[in-house]
Structures are given as C-alpha cells and as structure tokens.
C-alpha positions as CSV (number, residue, x, y, z in Angstrom):
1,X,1.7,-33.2,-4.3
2,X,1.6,-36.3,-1.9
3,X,-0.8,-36.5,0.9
4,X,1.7,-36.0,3.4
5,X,3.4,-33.1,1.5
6,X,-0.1,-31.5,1.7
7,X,-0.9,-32.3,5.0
8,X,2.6,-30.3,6.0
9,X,1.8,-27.3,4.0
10,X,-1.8,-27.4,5.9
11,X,-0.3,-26.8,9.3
12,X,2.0,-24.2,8.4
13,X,-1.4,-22.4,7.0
14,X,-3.2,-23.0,10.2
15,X,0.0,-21.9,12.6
16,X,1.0,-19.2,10.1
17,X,-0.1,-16.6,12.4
18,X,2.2,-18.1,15.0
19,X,5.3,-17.7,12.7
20,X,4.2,-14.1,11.6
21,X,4.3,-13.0,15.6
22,X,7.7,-14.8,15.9
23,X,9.3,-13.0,13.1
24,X,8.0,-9.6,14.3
25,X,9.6,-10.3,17.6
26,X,12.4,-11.8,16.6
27,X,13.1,-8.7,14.6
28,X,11.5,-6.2,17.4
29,X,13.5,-7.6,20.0
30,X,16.7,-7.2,17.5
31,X,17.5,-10.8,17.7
32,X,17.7,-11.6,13.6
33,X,20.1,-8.1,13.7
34,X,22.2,-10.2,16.3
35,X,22.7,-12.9,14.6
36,X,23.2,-11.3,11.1
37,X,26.2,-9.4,12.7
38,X,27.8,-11.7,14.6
39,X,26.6,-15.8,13.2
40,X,28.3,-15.5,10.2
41,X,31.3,-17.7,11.1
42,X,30.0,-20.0,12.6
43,X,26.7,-19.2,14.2
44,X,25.7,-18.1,17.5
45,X,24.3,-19.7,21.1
46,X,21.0,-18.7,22.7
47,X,22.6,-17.6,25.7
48,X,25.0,-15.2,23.5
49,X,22.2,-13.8,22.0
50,X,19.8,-13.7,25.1
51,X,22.8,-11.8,27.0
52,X,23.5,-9.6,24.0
53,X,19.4,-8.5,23.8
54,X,18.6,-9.0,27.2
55,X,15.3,-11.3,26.6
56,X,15.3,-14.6,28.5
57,X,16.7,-17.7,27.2
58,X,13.4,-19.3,27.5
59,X,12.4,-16.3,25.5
60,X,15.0,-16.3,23.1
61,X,14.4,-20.3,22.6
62,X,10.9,-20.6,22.4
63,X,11.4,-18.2,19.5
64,X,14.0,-19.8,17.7
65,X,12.6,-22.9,17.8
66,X,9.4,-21.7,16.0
67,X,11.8,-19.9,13.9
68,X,14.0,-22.8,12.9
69,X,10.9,-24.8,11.6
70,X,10.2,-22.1,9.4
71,X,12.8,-21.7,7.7
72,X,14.1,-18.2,9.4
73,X,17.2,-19.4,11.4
74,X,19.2,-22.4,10.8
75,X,20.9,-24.5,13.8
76,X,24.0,-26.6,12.9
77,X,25.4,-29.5,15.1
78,X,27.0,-27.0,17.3
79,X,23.1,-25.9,18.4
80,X,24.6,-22.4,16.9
81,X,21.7,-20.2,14.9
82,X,22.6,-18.6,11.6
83,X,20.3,-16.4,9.8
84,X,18.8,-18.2,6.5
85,X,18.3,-16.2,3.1
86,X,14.7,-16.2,3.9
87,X,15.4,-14.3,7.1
88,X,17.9,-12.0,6.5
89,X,15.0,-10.9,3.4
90,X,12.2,-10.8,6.5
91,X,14.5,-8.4,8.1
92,X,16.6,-6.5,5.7
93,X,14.3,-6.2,2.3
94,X,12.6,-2.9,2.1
95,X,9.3,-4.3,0.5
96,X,9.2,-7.1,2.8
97,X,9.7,-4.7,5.8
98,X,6.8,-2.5,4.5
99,X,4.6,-5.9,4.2
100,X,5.4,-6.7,7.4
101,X,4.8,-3.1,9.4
102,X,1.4,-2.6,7.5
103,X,0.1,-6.2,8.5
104,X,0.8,-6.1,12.0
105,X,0.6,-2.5,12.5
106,X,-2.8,-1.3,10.4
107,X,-4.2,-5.2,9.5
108,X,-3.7,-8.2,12.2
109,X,-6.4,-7.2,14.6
110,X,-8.9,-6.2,12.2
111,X,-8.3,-9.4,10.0
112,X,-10.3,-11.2,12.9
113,X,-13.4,-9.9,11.9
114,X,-13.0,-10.7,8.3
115,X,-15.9,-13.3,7.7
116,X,-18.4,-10.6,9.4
117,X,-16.7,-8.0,6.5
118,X,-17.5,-10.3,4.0
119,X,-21.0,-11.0,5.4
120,X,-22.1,-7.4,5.9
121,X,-19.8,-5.6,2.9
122,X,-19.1,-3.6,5.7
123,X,-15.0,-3.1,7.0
124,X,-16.1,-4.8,10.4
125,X,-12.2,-5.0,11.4
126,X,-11.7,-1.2,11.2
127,X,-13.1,-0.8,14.7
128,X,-10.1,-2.1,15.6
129,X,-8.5,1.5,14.7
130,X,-11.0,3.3,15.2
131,X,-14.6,4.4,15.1
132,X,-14.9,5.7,11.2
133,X,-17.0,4.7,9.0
134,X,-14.0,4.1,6.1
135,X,-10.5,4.1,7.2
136,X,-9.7,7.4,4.9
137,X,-11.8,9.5,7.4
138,X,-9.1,8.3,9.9
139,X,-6.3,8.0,8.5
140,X,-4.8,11.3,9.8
141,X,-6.4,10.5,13.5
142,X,-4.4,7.3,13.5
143,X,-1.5,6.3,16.3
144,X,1.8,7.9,15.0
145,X,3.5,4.1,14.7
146,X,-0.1,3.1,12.7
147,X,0.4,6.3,10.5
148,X,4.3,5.8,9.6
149,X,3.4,1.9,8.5
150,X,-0.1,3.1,6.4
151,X,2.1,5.6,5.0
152,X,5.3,3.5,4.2
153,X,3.2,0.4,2.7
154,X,1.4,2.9,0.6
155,X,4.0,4.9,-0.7
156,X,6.6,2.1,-1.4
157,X,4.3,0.8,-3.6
158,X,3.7,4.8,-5.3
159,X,7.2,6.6,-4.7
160,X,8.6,4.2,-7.5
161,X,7.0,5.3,-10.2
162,X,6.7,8.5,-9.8
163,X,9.8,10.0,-11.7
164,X,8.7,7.8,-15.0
165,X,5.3,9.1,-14.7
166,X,6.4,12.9,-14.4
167,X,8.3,12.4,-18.1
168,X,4.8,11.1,-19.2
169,X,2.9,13.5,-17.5
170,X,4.1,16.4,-18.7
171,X,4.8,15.6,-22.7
172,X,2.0,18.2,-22.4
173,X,3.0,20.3,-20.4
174,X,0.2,21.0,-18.5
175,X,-0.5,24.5,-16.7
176,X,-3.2,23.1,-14.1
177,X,-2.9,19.9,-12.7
178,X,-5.7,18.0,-10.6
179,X,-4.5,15.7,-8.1
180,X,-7.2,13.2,-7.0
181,X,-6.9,11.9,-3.6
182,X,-3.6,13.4,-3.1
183,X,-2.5,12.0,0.3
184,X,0.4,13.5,2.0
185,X,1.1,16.1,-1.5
186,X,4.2,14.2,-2.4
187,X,3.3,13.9,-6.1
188,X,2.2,17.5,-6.3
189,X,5.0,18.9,-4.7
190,X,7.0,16.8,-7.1
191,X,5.5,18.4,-10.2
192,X,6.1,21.7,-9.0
193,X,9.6,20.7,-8.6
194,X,9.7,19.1,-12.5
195,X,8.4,21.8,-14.2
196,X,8.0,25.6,-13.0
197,X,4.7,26.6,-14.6
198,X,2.1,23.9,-13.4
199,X,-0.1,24.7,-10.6
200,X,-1.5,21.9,-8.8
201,X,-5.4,21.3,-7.0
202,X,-5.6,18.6,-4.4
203,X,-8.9,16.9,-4.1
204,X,-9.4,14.9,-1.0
205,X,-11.2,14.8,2.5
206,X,-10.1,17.3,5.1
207,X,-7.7,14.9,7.0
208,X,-5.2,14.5,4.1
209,X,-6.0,17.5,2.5
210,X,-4.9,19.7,5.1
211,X,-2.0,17.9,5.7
212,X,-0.8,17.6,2.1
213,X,-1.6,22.0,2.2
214,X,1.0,22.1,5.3
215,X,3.7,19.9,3.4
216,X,3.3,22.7,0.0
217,X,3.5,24.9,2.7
218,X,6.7,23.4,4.4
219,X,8.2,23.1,0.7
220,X,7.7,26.7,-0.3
221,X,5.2,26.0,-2.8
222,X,1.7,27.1,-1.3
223,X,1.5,29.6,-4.1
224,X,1.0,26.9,-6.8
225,X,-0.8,24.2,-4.5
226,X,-4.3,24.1,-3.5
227,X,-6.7,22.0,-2.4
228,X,-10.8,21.5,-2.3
229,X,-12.5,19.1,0.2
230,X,-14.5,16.4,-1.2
231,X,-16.5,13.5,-0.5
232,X,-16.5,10.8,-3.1
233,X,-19.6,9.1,-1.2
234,X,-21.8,12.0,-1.3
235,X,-24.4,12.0,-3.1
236,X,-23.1,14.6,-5.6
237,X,-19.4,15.4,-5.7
238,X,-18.8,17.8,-8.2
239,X,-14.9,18.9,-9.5
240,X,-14.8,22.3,-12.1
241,X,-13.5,22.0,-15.7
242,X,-10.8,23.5,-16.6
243,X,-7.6,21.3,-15.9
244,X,-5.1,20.2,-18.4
245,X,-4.7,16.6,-16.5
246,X,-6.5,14.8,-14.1
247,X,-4.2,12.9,-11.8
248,X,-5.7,9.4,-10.4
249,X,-2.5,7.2,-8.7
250,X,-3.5,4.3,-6.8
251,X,-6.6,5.9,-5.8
252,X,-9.4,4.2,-7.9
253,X,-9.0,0.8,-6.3
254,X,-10.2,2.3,-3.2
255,X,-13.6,2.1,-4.3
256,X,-16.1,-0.5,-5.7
257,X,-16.5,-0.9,-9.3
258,X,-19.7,1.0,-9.1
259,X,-18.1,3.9,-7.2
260,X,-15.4,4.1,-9.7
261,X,-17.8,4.6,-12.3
262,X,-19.6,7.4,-10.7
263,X,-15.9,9.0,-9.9
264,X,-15.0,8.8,-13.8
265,X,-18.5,9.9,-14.7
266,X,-17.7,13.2,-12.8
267,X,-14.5,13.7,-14.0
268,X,-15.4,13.5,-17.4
269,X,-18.2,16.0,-17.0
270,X,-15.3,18.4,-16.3
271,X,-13.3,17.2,-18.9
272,X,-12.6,18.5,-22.6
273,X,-11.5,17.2,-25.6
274,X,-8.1,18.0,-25.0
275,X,-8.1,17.0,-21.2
276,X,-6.1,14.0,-20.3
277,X,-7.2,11.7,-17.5
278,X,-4.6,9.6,-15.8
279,X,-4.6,6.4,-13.9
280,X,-2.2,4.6,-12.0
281,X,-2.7,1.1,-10.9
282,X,-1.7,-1.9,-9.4
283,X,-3.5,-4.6,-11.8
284,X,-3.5,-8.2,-10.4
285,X,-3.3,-9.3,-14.1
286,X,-0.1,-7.6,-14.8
287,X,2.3,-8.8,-12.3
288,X,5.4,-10.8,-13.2
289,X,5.5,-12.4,-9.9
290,X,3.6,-14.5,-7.8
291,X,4.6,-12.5,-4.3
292,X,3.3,-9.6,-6.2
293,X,-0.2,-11.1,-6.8
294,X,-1.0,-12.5,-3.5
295,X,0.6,-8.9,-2.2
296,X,-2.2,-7.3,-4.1
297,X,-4.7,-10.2,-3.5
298,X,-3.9,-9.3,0.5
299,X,-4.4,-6.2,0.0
300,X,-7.8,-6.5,-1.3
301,X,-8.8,-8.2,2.0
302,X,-7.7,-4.8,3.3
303,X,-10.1,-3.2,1.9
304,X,-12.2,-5.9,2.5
305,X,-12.0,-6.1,6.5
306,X,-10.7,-2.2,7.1
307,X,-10.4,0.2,4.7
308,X,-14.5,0.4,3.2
309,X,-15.6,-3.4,2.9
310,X,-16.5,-3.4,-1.0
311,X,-13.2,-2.5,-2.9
312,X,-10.2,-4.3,-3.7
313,X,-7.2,-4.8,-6.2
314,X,-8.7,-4.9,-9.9
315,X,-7.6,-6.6,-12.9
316,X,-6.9,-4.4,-15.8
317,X,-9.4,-5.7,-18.2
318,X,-12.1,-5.0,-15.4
319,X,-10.7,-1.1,-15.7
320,X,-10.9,-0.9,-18.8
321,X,-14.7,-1.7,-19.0
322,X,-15.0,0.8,-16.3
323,X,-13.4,3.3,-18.4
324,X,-15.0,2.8,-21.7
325,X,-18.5,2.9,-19.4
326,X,-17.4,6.4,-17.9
327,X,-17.3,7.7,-21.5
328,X,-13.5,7.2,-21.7
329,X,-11.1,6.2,-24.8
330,X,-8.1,4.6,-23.8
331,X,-5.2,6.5,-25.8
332,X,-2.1,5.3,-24.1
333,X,-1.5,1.6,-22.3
334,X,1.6,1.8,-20.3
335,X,3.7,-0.2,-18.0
336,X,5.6,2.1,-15.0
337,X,8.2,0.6,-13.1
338,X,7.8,-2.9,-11.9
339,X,4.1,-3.6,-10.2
340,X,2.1,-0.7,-12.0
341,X,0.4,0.2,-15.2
342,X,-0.4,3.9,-16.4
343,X,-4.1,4.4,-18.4
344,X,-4.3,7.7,-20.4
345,X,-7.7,8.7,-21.2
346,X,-9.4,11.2,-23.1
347,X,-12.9,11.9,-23.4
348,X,-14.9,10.2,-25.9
C-alpha cells in the first residue's frame, strides 16, 4: 500500500466512530428507507428527503455528507442521493442489522472504558448498563430496547443452527436432556417439539432461568422442562448424573479458558460412558470470511469491556486442549451451518 493509501485508511479508523453514528441516524431517522424507495431513478434532493422525514436540511446534509465519503449514499451531478450497495446492506441485511443494534445498543458506551478492561481483567464498560458484576447477572434487568438487541445479536448467530443440530442431537435419542445456560428456553422448547419423549433441565442463573421456565410454560411444555439455578463462579457448582446429553451452545466462550475447564471438569463428573457432551461454537479459526472473523474478534472485546473482562471468541484448536484436559475424547468434529462448529464428546 502507498503512503498516501495508508494515510486515508488511517483517518477513516480514527473518524470511524463518526460514520457509525451517521449510519445509525440515517437509518433511525428513516432517511436510507427514503431514499431506497423513492432514489432509484434518478436519485433524490435533501430538501425532498428533509420534507419527507421531517429532520432539517442542515440535519439531513450534515449527514449525507459524512455519508457520501463513506461510501453509504452516492450524489450524481444532479446533487441527487442514491443509496450505494454498501448502504442498502447497512440497512436492509439481517446480520448487519443485528451487528449494528448490539454495538450501539449493548457495546458503544462501554467500549470507552476498554483500555481500563484490559488493565484490570475486569468488564470496566458494563457500568455503563449497569451495576453487576458480569453482564449475565443483568441481562434480564436490562432496558427493553437493550434486551431485544442482546437477544437478537445472540440468537442470529444460534437460531441457524439449530434445526441441523436437533438431527444430530437426537441420533440417540435421548430421554433427558441438560441444557447449559439455556437463555430464553428456545432450544429446549425446540426439542420438545422434535421429539415427544425427551425431557429437558435448564441450568442457568435465576434471571434467564426463570424466564426460559415462563416461555415452557407459555408453550405448554412445563411438564417436560425444568430448570436448576446455578453459579458457574461459585466455588463449587455441582450438576447430577444421569442425562443422556449435555447441551453446551455458544455458552463456553463466555468464560476464560480456566473457567471452561473447571465447567467441563464438572460435567464430566456427572457424566457416563455412554453420556454425550455437546458443544457448539463460534471458532475464529473456522470462518470462511473475513467479516466473520473480525465479527467474532469484536465480539471478544465484548467480553472483554462488558460482559466478564477475561473471555472471548476461541480458536478451535484451543478447545480442543481444553477438552482433552477436562477428561474428554473428541468422537465427532462437525461443521453446522455457516459460522459454527459442533464438538461431541464422551468421557474418556
């Protein structure tokens, strides 16, 4: 790259935050819907699109021009704006629109105090949310606009997979299903929808846990859906034997290597040789794209600056060493729709 290449690229890293808060008012504000609809001919004025949204021309200008530099609208000889391919992606693409909720919604204040995360391991930014000391503990005490982007980041990148890994799941058919860290419930009211016989146990702190309960409840399935509270952190969680599969999806990476040792430790105390122990991950190693890696990389500064300050988005081969330290064999190596990877493990 030439010198002045690389000194252009530098300033759109050091104003990137300015372009981030354009697009999100430019698609707040419905202006990028405005002139989706109606630019397609031949484009459309500021004062058509001010009058239309009823923000200011200044407004509307100051925007666009910002906007035009990077890429998001285009402005032909006419000083009409039509949408580019990159913005009609920032405001029509479902992953991008989850991207974009969960960073300015859950991540842009707390990313401030990211250099005091990584000098303390602590998540220094969550205070930003609120006063917990991980983010799990809050999750169900956040604002309702903070808790539909959370849960819409997270389960785009779970929902997915989930039918593939029911046909995998149940080769076995299992009767009794663990379900670690089960969130909202989806994936255990799921199961009792694929096959009639399993029953499901949630583990996970109160917050979730009781609200995963009331959606099995909601679903008509409180009869084969339960739940125990549990504290990964403590000093000795404990889970009973006696499950045919023990359910792990996207729930490991929210610890640090040595916590994920200790959690696969306990589970394969309650394990026996027949149990199966499933994990479902995002591996940075494993992604065909590049805007898939630096999605995962991102989210590790997530974890970093909010969600506990010590765990991130692993690589597989640094799972697998975690695994074969937990007293694991890795029996099946499988790739699940297109960002994650499925570990089955039985006990050694």
């Amino acid at each position: 790259m030439k010198a002045f290449d690389a000194l252009q690229e530098a300033q759109k890293i050091a104003f990137a935050p300015f372009v981030f808060q354009t697009t999100v008012s430019l698609r707040n504000l419905g202006i990028l819907d405005f002139i989706f609809d109606h630019g397609s001919k031949d484009g459309v004025t500021i004062t058509e699109i001010s009058k239309a949204t009823k923000v200011s021309e200044y407004g509307v200008g100051v925007l666009l021009e910002v906007a035009e530099s990077a890429d998001i609208v285009s402005k032909n000889e006419a000083k009409k704006f039509e949408l580019t391919k990159i913005g009609y992606f920032l405001n029509y693409n479902k992953m991008t629109d989850a991207n974009i909720n969960f960073t300015q919604d859950i991540c842009y204040q707390g990313l401030y105090h990211l250099q005091d995360a990584i000098e303390t391991g602590t998540p220094s930014g969550l205070k930003e949310l609120g006063d917990w000391p991980t983010i799990y503990e809050g999750l169900s005490k956040l604002k309702p606009k903070e808790q539909k982007s959370w849960f819409a980041f997270d389960h785009y990148y779970s929902d997915e997979i989930f039918e593939e890994a029911l046909e995998i799941v149940f080769k076995k058919t299992p009767k009794l299903l663990y379900d670690i860290g089960g969130n909202t419930g989806k994936f255990a009211n799921l199961c009792c929808a694929y096959n009639d016989d399993v029953n499901v146990h949630i583990f996970d702190l109160p917050g979730q846990l009781n609200k995963a309960l009331a959606n099995a409840k909601t679903q008509g399935n409180e009869d084969r859906i339960s739940g125990t509270e549990i504290d990964w952190l403590s000093d000795n969680p404990t889970i009973p034997s006696g499950a045919d599969t023990i359910w792990m999806s996207q729930f490991l990476d929210c610890f640090s290597k040595e916590e994920i040792l200790k959690i696969l430790k306990v589970a394969v105390n309650a394990m026996d040789s027949e149990t199966e122990l499933i994990i479902i991950e995002t591996y940075t190693d494993r992604q065909k794209f590049g805007s898939a890696k630096l999605t995962l990389e991102a989210t590790s500064l997530y974890f970093t600056a909010l969600a506990n300050g010590n765990s991130k988005m692993y690589a597989a081969e640094e799972f697998k060493s975690l695994v074969d330290e937990a007293g694991l064999v890795l029996k099946e190596d499988n790739k699940v729709g297109e960002f994650h990877t499925m570990f089955v493990c039985k006990k050694k």
